[in-house]
N, C-alpha and C positions, 0 to 999 in steps of 0.2 A: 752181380754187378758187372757190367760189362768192361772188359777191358783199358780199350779207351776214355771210358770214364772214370775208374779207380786211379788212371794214372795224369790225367792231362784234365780232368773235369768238362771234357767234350759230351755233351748231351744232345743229341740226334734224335730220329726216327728209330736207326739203326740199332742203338743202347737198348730202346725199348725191343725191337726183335732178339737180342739178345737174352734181354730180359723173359720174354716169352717162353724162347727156347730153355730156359733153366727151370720156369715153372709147368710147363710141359712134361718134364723128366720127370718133376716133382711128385708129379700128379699121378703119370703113370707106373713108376716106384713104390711110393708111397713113404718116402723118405725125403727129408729133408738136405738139401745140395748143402750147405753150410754146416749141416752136424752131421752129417754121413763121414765117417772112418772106418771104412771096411778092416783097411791095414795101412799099416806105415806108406805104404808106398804111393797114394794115392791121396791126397792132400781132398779132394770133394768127389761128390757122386759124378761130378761131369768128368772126371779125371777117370772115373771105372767105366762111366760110361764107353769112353773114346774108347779104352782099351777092350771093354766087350766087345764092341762094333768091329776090330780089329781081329780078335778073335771067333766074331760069328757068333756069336753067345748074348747078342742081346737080349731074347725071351728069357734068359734065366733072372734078367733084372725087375722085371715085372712083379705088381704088388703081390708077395705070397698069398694076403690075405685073401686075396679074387679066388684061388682054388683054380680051375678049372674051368670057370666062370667067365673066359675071356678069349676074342680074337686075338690070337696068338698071331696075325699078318697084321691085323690093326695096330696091336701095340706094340709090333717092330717098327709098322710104319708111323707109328710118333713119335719114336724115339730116334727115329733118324729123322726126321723132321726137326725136333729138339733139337740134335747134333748140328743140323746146317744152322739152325738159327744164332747156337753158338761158338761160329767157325771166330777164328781170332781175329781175323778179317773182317771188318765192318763190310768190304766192299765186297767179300762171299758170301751173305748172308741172303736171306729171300727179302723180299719186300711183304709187304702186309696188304698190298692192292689187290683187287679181285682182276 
């Protein structure tokens, strides 16, 4: 749920690219953003995500069960695609336009 709306109930476009970007991650994980606890210190998947991203480690996030079975630049590049869509900032986010 997007920021702005768990806290002020502002429902946008933007919510919805938020929203996007969470099940993007989802999708290409293969885990759940609200039941993922890797460890303490990291409250949802989008919280490990940021931090793999930071570390350059995002392919280790990638659904195990694919094996080897996957563009490894593809699915860095939806996962940071994910990432912008849920910058905290509504106004960093992408738009959804062609």
């Amino acid at each position: 749920m997007a920021p702005e709306y768990a806290l002020w109930g502002h429902l946008t476009y933007k919510a919805d690219v938020y929203s996007f970007g969470v099940v993007a991650l989802e999708l290409v994980t293969g885990k759940s953003n609200v039941k993922y606890r890797p460890v303490e210190d990291y409250f949802c998947l989008l919280d490990l995500a940021i931090v793999m991203k930071q570390k350059g480690s995002l392919a280790d996030l990638v659904d195990p069960r694919l094996g080897s079975d996957f563009n490894k630049e593809e699915a860095v590049r939806m996962m940071n695609i994910a990432l912008l869509c849920t910058n905290q900032s509504p106004a960093l986010r992408p738009t959804m336009h062609v």
